[in-house]
FIDREN-303421 format. One record per residue: x, y, z of N, C-alpha, C, CB in turn; residue in three letters. Coordinates in steps of 0.05 Angstrom, whole numbers, plus 32768, in hexadecimal, padded with zeros to 4 digits. Glycine has a CB too. Example, Ala and Ser with C-alpha at 12.3 -4.5 7.8 and 13.67 -1.06 7.14 Angstrom:
<sites>
81087F8E809C80F67FA6809C81087FBE809C80E27FA780B5ALA
81017FD3808E81117FEB808F81028001809D811A7FF48072SER
</sites>
This chain:
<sites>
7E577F2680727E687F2A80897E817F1980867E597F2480A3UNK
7E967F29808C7EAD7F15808C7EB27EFE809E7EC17F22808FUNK
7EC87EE280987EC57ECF80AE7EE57ED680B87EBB7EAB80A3UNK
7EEC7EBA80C57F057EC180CF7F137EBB80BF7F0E7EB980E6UNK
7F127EAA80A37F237EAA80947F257EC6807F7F207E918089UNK
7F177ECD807F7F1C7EE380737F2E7F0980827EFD7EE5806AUNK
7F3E7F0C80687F4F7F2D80767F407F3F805C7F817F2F8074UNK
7F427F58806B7F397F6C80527F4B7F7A80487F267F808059UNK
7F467F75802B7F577F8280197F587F9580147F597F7D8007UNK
7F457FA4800D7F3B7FB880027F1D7FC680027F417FB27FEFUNK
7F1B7FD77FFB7F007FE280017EF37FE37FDD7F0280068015UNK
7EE07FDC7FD57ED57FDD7FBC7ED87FF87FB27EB97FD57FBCUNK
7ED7800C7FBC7EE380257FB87EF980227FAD7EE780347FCBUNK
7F0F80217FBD7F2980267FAF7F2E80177F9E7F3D80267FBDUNK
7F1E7FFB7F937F237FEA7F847F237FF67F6D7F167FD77F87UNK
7F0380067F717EFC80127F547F0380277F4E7EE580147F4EUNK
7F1680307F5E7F1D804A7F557F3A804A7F517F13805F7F67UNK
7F4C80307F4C7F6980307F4D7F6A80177F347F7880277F6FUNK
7F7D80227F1C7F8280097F0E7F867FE87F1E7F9C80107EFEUNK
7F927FEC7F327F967FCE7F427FA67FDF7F587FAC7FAF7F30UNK
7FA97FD07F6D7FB17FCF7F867FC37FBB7F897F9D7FCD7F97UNK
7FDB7FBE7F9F7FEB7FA87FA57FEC7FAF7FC8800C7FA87F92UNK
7FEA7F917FD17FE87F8F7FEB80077F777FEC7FC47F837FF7UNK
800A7F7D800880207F69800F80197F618029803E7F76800EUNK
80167F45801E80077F30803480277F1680387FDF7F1D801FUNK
801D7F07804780287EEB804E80167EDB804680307EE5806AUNK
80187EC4802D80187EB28026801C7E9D8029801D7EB4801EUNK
80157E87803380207E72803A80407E778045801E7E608023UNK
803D7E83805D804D7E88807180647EA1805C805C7E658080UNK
80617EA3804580767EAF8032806E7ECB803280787EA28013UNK
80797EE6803380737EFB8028806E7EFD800980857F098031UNK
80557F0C7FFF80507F107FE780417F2E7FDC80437EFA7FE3UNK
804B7F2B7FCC803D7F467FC480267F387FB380517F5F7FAFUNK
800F7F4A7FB77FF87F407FA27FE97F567F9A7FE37F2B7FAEUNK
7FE57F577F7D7FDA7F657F6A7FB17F5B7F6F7FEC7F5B7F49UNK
7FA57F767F727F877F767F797F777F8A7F627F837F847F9BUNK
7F6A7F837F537F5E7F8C7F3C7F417F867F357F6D7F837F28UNK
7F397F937F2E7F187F947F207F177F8D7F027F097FB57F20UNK
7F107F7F7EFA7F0A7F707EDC7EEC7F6D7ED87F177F507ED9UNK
7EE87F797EC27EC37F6F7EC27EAD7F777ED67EC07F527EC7UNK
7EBD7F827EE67EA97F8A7F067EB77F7D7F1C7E847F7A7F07UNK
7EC27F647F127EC67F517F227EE47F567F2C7EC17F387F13UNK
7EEB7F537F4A7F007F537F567F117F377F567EF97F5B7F6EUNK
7F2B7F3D7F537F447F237F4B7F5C7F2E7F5C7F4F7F217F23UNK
7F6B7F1F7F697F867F1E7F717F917F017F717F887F2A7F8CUNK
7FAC7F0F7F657FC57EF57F657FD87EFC7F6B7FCE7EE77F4FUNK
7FEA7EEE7F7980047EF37F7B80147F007F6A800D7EE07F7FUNK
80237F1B7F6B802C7F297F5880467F187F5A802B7F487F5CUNK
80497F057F4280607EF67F3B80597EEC7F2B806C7EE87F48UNK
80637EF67F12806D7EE97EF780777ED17EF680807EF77EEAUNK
80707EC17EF2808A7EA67EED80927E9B7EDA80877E8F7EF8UNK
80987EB27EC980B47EAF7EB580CA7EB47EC180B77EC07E9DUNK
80CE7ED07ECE80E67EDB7ED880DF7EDF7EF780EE7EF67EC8UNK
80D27EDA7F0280CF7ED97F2580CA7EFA7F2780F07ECC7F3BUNK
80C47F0A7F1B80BB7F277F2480A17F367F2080CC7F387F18UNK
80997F467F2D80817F547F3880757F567F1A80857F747F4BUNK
80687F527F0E80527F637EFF80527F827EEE80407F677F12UNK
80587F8B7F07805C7FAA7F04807A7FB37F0D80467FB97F18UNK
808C7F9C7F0E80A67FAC7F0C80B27FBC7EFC80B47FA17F0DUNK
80B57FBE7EE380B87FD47ED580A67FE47EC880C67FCE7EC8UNK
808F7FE07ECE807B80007ED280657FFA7EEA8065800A7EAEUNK
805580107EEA804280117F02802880067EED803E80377F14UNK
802F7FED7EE780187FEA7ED7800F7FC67ED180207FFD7EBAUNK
7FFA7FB77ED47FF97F9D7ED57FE57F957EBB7FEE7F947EF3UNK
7FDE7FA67EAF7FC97FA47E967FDB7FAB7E897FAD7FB57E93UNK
7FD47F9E7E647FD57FA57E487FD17FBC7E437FC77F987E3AUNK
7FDA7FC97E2D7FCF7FD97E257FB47FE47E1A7FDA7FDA7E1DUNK
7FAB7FCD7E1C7F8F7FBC7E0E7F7B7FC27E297F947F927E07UNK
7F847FBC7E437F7E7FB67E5A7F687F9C7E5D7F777FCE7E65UNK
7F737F907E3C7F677F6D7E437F697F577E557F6F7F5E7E34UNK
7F8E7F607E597F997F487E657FAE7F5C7E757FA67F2E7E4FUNK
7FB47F4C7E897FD17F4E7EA67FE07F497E8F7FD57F317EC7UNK
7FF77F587E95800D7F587E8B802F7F627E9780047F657E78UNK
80407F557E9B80577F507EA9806C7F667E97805F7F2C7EA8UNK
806F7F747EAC807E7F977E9080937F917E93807E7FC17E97UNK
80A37F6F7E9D80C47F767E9C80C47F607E7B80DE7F667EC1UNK
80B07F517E7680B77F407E57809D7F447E4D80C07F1B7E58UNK
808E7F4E7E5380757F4D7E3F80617F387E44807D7F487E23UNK
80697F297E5C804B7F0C7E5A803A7F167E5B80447EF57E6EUNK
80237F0E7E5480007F187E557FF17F007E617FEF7F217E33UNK
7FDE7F067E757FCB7EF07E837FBD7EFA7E807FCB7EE47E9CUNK
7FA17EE27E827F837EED7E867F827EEC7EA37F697EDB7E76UNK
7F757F0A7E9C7F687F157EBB7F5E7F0D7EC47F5C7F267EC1UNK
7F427EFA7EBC7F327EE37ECB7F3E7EC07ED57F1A7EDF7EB6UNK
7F537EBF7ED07F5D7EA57ED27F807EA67EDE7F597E967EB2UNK
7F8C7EBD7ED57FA77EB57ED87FB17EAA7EC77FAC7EAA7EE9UNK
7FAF7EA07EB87FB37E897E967FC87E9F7E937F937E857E74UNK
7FE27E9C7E907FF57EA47E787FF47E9E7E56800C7E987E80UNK
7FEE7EAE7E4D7FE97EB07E3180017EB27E127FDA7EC67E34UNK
80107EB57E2C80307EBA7E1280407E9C7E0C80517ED37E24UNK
80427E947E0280537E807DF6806D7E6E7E08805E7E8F7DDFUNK
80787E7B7E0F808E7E757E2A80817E687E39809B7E8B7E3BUNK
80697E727E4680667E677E6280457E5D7E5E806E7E817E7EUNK
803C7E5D7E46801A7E567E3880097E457E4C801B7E407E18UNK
7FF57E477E637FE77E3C7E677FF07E427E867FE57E257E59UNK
800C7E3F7E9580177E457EB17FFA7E5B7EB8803F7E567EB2UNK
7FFE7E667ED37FE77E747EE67FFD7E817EF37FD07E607EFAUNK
7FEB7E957EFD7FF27EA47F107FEA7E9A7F287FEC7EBB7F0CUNK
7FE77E9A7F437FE07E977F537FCB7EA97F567FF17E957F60UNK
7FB57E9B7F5A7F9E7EB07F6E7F957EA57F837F837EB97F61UNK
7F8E7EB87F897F7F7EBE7FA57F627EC47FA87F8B7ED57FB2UNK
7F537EB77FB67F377EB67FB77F2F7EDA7FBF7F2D7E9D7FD1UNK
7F257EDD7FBD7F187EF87FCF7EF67EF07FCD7F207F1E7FBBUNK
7EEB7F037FE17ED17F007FF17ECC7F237FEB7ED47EF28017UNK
7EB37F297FDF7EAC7F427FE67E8A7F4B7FF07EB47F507FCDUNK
7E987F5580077E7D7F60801F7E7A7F6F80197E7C7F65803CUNK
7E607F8780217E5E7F9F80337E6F7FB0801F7E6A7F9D8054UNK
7E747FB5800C7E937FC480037EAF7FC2800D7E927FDF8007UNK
7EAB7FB580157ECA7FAE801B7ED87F83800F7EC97FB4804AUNK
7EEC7F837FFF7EF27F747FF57F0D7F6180047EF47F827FDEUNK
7F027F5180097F0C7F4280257F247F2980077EE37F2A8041UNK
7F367F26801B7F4D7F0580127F3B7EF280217F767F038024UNK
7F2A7EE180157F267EC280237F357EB6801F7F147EB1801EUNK
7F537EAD80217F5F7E9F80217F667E9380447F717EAC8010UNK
7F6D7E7A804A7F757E6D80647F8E7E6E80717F727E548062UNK
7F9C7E6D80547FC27E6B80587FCA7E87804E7FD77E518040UNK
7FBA7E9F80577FBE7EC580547FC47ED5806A7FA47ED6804CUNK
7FCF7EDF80737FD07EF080887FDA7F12807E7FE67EE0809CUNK
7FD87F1F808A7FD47F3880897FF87F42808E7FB97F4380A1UNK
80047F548081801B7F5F808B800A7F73809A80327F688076UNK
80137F8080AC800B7F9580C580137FAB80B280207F9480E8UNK
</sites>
């Protein structure tokens, strides 16, 4: 069952049935977009922001995986992260993270446990 720190993201359904999902939440009081994905079975979201160049993930395609679909990958320079950690893997930025976000999953439905999250309406 969900608590009060927790918002729902998503339903395990659409998880598994969509390469990734982007929700736009408030962040530590900040608007953000965040990328929501299935790896391994396992559900992951981070803040969709690259920080090489400050842009979405999927800004220049509809797409956050390799071709490999090993690793997250940033389509405006090519960075590649691991999907389980956020770890940047390319040389420029070697070891930096992405931001994640905890998630909680109930009942089928895949909740943000995060404290400092709030929901855009």
């Amino acid at each position: 069952m969900a608590n009060v720190n927790t918002k729902p993201a998503c339903t395990r359904r659409e998880l598994d049935e969509a390469r990734f999902l982007i929700r736009h939440v408030f962040f530590k009081k900040q608007p953000v977009s965040v990328i929501i994905f299935a790896f391994d079975g396992i559900a992951y979201a981070y803040v969709n922001h690259c920080m090489h160049m400050h842009r979405p993930l999927n800004c220049e395609q509809d797409n956050v995986f390799d071709e490999s679909g090993n690793y997250l990958r940033c389509s405006m320079h090519g960075f590649i992260f691991d999907p389980k950690t956020g770890e940047c893997q390319s040389p420029v930025c070697f070891g930096q993270r992405l931001q994640s976000l905890r998630l909680h999953e109930c009942d089928g439905t895949v909740y943000f446990a995060e404290k400092h999250l709030t929901l855009i309406d």
